[in-house]
MDTraj code that builds the backbone (N, CA, C; nanometers):
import mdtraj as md
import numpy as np

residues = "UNK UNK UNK UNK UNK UNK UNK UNK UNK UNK UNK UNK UNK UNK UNK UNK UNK UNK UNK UNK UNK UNK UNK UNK UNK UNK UNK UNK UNK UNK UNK UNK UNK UNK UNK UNK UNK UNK UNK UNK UNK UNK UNK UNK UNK UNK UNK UNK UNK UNK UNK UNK UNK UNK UNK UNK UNK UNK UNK UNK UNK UNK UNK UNK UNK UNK UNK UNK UNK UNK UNK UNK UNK UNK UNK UNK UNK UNK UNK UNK UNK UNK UNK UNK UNK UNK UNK UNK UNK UNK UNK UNK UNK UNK UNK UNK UNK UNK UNK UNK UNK UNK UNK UNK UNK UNK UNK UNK UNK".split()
xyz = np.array([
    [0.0854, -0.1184, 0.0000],
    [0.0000, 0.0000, 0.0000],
    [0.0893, 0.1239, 0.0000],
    [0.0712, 0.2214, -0.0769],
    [0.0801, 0.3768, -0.0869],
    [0.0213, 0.4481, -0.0119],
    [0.0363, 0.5784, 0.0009],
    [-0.0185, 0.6779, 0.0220],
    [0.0667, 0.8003, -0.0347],
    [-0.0147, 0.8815, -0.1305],
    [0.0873, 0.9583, -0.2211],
    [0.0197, 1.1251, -0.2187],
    [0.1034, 1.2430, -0.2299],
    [0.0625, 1.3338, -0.2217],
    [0.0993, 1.4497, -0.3593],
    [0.0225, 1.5486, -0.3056],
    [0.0948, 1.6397, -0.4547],
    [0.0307, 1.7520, -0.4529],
    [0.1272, 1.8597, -0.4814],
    [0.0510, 2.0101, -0.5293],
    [0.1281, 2.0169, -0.6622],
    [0.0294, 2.0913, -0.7747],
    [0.0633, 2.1814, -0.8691],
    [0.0018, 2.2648, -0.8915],
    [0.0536, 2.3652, -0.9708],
    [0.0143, 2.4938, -0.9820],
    [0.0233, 2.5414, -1.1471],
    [-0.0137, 2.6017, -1.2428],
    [-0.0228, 2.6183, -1.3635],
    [-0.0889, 2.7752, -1.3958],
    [-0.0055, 2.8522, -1.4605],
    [-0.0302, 3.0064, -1.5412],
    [0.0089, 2.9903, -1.7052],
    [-0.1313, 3.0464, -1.7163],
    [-0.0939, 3.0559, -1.8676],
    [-0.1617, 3.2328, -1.8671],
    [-0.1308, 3.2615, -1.9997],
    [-0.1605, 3.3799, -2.0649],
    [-0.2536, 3.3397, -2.2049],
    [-0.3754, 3.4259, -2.2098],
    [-0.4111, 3.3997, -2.3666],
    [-0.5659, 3.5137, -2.3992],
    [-0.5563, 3.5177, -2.5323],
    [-0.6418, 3.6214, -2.5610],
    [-0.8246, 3.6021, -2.5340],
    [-0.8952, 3.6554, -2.4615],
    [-1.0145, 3.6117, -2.3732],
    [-1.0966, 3.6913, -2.4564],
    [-1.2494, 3.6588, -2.4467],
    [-1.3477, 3.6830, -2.5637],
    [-1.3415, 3.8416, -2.5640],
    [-1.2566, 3.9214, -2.5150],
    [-1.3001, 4.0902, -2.5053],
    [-1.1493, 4.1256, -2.5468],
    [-1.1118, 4.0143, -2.6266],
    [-0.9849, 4.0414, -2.7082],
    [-0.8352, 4.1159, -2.6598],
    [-0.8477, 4.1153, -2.5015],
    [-0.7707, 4.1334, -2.3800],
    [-0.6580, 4.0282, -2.3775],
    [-0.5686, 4.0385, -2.3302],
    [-0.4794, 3.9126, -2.2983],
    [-0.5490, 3.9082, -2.1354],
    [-0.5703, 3.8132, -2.0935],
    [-0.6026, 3.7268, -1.9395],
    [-0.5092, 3.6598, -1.9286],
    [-0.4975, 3.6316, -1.7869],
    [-0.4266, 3.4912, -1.6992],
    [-0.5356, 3.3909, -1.6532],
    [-0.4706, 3.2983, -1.6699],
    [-0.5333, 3.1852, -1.6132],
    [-0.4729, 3.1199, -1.5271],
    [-0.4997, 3.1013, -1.4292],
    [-0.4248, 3.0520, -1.3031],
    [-0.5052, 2.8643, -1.2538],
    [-0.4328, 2.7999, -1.1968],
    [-0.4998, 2.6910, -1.1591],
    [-0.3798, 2.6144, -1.0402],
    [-0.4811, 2.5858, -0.9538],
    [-0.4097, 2.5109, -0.8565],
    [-0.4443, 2.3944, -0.8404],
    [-0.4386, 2.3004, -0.7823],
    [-0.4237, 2.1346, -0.7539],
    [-0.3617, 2.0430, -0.6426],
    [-0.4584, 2.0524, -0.5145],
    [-0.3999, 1.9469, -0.4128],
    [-0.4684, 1.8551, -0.4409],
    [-0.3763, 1.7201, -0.4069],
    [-0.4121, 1.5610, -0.4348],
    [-0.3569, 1.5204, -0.3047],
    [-0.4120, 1.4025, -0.2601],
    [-0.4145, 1.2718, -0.1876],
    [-0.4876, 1.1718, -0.2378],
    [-0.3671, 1.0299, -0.2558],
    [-0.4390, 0.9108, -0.3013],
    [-0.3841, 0.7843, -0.2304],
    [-0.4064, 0.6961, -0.2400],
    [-0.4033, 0.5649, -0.2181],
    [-0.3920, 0.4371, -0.3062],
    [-0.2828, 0.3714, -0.2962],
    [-0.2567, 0.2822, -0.4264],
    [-0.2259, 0.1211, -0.3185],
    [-0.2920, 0.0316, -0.3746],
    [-0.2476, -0.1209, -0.3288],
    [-0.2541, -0.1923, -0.4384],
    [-0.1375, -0.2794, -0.4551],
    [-0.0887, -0.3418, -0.5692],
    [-0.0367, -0.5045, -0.5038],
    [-0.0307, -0.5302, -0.6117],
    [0.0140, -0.6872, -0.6194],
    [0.1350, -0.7109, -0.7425],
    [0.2713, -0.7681, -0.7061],
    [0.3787, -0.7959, -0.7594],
    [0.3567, -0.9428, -0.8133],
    [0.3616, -0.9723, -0.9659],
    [0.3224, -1.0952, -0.9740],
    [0.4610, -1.1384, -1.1029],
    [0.4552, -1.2161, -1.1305],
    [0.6070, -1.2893, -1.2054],
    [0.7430, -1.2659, -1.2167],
    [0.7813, -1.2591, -1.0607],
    [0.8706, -1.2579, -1.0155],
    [0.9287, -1.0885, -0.9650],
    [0.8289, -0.9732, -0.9669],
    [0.8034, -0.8461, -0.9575],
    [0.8352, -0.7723, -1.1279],
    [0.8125, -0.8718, -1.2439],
    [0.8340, -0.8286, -1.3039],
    [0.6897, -0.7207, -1.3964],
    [0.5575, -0.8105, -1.3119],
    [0.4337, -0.7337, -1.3437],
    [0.4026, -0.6766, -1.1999],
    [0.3345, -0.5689, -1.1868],
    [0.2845, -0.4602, -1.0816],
    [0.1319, -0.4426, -1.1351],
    [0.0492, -0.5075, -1.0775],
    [-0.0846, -0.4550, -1.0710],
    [-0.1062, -0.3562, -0.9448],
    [-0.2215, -0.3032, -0.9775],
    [-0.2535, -0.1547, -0.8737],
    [-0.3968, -0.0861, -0.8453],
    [-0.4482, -0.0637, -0.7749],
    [-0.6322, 0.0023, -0.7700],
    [-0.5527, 0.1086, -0.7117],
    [-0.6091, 0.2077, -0.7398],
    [-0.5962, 0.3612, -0.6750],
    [-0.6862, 0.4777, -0.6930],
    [-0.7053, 0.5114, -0.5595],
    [-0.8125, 0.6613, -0.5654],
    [-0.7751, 0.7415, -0.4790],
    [-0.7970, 0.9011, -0.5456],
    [-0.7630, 1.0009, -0.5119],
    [-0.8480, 1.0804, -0.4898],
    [-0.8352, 1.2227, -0.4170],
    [-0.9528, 1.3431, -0.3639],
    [-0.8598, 1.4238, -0.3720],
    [-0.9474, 1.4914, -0.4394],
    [-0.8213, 1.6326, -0.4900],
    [-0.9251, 1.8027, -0.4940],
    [-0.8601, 1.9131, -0.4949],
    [-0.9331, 2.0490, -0.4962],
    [-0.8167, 2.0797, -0.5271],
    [-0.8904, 2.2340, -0.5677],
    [-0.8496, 2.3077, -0.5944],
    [-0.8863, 2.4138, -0.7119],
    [-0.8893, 2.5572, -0.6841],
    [-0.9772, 2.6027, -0.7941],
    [-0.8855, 2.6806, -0.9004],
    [-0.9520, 2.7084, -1.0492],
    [-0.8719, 2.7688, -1.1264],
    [-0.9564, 2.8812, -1.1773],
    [-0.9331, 2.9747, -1.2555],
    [-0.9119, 3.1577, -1.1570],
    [-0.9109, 3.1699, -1.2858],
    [-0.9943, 3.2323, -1.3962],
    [-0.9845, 3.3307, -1.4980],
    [-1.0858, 3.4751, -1.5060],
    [-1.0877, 3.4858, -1.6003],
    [-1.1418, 3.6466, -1.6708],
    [-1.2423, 3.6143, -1.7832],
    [-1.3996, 3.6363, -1.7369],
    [-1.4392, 3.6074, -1.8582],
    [-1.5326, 3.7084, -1.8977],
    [-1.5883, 3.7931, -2.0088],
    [-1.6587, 3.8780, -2.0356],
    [-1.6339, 3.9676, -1.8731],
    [-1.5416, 4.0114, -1.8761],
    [-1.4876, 4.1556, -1.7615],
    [-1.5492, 4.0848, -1.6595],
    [-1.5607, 3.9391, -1.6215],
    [-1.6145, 3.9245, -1.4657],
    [-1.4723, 3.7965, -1.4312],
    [-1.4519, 3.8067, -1.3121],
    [-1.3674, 3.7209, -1.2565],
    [-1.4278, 3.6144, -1.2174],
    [-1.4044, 3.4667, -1.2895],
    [-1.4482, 3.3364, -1.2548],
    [-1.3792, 3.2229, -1.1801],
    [-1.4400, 3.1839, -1.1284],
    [-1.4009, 3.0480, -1.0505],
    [-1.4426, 2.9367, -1.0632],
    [-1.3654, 2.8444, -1.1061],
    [-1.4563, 2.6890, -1.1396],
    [-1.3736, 2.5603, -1.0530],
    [-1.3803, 2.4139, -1.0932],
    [-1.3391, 2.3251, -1.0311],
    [-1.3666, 2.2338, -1.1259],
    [-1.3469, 2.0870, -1.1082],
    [-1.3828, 1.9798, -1.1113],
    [-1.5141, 1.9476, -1.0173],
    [-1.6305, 1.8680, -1.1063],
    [-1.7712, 1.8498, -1.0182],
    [-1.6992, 1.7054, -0.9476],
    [-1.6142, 1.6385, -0.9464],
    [-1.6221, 1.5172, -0.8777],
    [-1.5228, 1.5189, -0.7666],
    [-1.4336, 1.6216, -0.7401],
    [-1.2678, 1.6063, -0.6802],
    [-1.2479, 1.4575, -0.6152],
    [-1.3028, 1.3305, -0.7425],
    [-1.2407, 1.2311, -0.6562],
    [-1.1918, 1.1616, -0.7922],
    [-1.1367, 1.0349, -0.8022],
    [-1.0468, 0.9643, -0.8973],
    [-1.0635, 0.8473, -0.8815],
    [-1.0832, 0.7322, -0.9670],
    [-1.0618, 0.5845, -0.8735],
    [-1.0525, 0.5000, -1.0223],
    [-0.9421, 0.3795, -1.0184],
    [-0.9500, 0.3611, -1.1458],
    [-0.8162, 0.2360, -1.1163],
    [-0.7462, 0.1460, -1.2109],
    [-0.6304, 0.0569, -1.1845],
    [-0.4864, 0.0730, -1.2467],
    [-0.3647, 0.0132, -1.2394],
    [-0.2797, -0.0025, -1.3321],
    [-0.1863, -0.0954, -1.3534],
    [-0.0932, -0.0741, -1.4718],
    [-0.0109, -0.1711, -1.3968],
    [0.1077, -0.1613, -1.4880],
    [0.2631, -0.2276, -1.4403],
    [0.3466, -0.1517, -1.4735],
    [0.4787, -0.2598, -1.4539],
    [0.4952, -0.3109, -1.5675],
    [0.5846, -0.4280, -1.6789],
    [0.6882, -0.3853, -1.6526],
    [0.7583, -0.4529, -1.6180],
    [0.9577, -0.4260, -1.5967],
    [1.0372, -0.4941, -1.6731],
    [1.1212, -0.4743, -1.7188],
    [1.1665, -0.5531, -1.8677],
    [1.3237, -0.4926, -1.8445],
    [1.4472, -0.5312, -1.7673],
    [1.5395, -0.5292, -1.7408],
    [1.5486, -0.3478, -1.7077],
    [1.5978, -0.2911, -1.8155],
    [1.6380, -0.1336, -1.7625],
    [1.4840, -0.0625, -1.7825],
    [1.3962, -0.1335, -1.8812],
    [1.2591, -0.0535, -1.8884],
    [1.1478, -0.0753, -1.8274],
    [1.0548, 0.0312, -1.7621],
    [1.0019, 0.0357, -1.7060],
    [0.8332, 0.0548, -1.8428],
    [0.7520, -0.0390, -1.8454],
    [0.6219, 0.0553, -1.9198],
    [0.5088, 0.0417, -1.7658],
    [0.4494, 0.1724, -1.7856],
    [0.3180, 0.1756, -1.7242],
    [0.2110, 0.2684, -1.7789],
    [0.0704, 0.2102, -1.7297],
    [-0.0707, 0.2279, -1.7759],
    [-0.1269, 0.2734, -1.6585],
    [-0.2069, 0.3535, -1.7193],
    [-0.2845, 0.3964, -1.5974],
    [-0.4541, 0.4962, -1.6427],
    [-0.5718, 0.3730, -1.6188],
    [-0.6946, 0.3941, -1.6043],
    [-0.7837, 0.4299, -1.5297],
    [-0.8262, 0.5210, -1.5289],
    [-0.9076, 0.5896, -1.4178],
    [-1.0621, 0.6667, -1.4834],
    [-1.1278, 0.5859, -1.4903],
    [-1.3025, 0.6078, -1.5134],
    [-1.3758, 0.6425, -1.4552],
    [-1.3556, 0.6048, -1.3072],
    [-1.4977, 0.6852, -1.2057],
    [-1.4288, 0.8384, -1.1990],
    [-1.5053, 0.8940, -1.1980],
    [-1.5170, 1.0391, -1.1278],
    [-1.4100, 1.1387, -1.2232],
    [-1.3344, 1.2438, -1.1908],
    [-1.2447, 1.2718, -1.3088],
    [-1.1804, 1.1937, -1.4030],
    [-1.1826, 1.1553, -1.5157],
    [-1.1098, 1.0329, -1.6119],
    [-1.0257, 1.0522, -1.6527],
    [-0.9232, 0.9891, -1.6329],
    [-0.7758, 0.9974, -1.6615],
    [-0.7117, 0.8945, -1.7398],
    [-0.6484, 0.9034, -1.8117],
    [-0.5331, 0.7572, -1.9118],
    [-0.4395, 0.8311, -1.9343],
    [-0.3292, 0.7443, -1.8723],
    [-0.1974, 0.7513, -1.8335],
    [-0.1055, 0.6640, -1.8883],
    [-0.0136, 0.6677, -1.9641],
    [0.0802, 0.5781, -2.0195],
    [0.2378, 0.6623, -2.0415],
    [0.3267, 0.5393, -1.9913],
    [0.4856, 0.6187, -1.9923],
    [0.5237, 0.5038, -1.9884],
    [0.6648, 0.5295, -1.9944],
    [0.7913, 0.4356, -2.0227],
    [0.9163, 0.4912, -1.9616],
    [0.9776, 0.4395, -1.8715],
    [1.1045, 0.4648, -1.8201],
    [1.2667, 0.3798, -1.8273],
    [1.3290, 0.4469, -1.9079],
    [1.4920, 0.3819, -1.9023],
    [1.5405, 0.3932, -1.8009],
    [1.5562, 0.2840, -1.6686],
    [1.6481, 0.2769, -1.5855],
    [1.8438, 0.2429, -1.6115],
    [1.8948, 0.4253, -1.5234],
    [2.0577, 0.4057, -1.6079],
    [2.0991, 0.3211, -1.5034],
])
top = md.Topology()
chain = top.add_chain()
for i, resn in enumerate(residues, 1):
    res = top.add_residue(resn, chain, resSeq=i)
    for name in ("N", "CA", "C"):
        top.add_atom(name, md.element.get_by_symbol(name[0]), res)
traj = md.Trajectory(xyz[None], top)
């Protein structure tokens, strides 16, 4: 079992319907939970994991200042993640509540 945490934060700039340049600001706290199972010899990693997350993101729209979110701030979904001497592949599905698909590959030096 896991327990995993995280903030990010994200600014962009871009031209808003009153032909203004705006900022867009967005923030992001997470907490999740991952339990997995090591199976052929730890060379497969299965995984269930769910997360609860906030945080709001901050623009400019028709001259009024808005605030929005995600309607679900929760996550829940599986993965799993193949080891193959120096490479690492992993997947990652997440359907209930915010939906997420996740896929990477890592060269261990």
């Amino acid at each position: 079992m896991a327990v995993t945490g995280n903030a990010s934060f994200a600014l962009a700039r871009g031209v808003a319907d009153d032909s203004r340049t705006r900022t867009w600001f967005a923030t992001d706290l997470r907490l999740g939970a991952m339990v997995g199972k090591s199976l052929l010899d730890n060379r497969l990693v299965l995984h269930a994991a769910t997360r609860v997350f906030g945080g709001p993101v901050s623009w400019r729209r028709a001259n009024e200042d808005v605030v929005g979110g995600d309607r679900y701030h929760i996550t829940a979904g599986a993965g799993a993640t193949w080891h193959a001497g120096a490479l690492s592949l992993s997947m990652e599905v997440m359907p209930l509540g915010e939906q997420s698909y996740v896929a990477g590959a890592i060269w261990n030096l």
